[in-house]
C-alpha positions as CSV (number, residue, x, y, z in Angstrom):
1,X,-20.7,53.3,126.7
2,X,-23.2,55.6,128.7
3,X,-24.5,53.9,131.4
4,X,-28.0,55.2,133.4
5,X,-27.6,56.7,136.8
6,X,-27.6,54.0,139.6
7,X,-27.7,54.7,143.6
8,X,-24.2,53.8,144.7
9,X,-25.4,53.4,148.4
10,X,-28.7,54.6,150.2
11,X,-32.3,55.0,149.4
12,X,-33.3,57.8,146.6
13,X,-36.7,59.3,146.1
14,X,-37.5,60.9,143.4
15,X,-37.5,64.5,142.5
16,X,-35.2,66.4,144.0
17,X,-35.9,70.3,144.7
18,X,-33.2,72.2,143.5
19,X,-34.0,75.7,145.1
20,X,-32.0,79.0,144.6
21,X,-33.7,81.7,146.3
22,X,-37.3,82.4,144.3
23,X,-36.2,79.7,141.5
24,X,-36.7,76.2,141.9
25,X,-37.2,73.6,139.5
26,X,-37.3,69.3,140.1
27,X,-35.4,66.8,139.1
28,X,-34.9,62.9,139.2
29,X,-31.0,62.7,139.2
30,X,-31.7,58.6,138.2
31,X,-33.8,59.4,134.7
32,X,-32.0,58.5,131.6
33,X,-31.5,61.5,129.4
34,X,-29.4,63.9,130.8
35,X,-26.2,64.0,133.0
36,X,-28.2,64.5,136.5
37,X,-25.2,66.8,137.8
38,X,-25.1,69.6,135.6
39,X,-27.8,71.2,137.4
40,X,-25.3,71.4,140.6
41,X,-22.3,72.5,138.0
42,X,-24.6,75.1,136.2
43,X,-25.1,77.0,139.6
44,X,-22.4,79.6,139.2
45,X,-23.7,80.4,135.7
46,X,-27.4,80.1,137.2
47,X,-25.9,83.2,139.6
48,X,-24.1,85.3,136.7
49,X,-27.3,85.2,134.4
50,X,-29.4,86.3,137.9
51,X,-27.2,89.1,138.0
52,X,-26.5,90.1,134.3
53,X,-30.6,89.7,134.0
54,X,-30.9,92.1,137.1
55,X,-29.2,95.0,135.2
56,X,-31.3,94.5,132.3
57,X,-34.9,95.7,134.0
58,X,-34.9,99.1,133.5
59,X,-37.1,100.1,130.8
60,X,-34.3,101.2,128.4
61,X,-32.6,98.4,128.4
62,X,-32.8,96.5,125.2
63,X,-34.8,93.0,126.0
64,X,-31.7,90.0,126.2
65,X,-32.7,86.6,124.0
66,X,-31.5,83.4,125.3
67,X,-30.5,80.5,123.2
68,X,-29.9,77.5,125.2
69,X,-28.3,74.6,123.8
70,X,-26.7,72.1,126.2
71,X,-28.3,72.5,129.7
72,X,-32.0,72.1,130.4
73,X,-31.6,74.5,133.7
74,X,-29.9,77.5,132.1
75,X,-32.9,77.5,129.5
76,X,-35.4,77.1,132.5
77,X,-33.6,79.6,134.2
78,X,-33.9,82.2,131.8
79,X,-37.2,81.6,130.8
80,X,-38.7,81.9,134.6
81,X,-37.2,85.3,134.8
82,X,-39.0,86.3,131.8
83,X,-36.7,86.2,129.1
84,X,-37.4,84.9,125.7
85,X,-36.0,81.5,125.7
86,X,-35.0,78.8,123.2
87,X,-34.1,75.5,124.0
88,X,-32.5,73.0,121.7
């Protein structure tokens, strides 16, 4: 069975800043929902969108869509740089 978060040792305060250079976003790692360490594991992919997204700004570029389906912090991503976003 899925079990909620717990503190193995220490004190935790609630949210955490996960910053990557003009993107940021919070997050308690403890909630119930979600599994609190994909948004460490979904760094390098945070990076490769940057950089795909990057290449797409010139004005004959076609606009890219997202559809994000099983992170929350892909779909954030995306949609902070501007991109049209769906999250399900």
């Amino acid at each position: 069975p899925i079990r909620a978060p717990t503190l193995a040792r220490g004190q935790y305060t609630a949210p955490t800043v996960v910053a990557e250079g003009a993107f940021s976003f919070e997050a308690d790692l403890l909630s119930e929902g979600w599994c609190s360490g994909r948004f460490f594991e979904d760094r390098p992919l945070r990076l490769l969108l940057r950089q795909r997204l990057a290449t797409c700004d010139s004005d004959s570029a076609p606009v890219p869509q997202v559809l994000s389906l099983f992170t929350e912090s892909l779909g954030v991503f995306c949609a902070s740089t501007g991109v049209p976003t769906i999250c399900g």
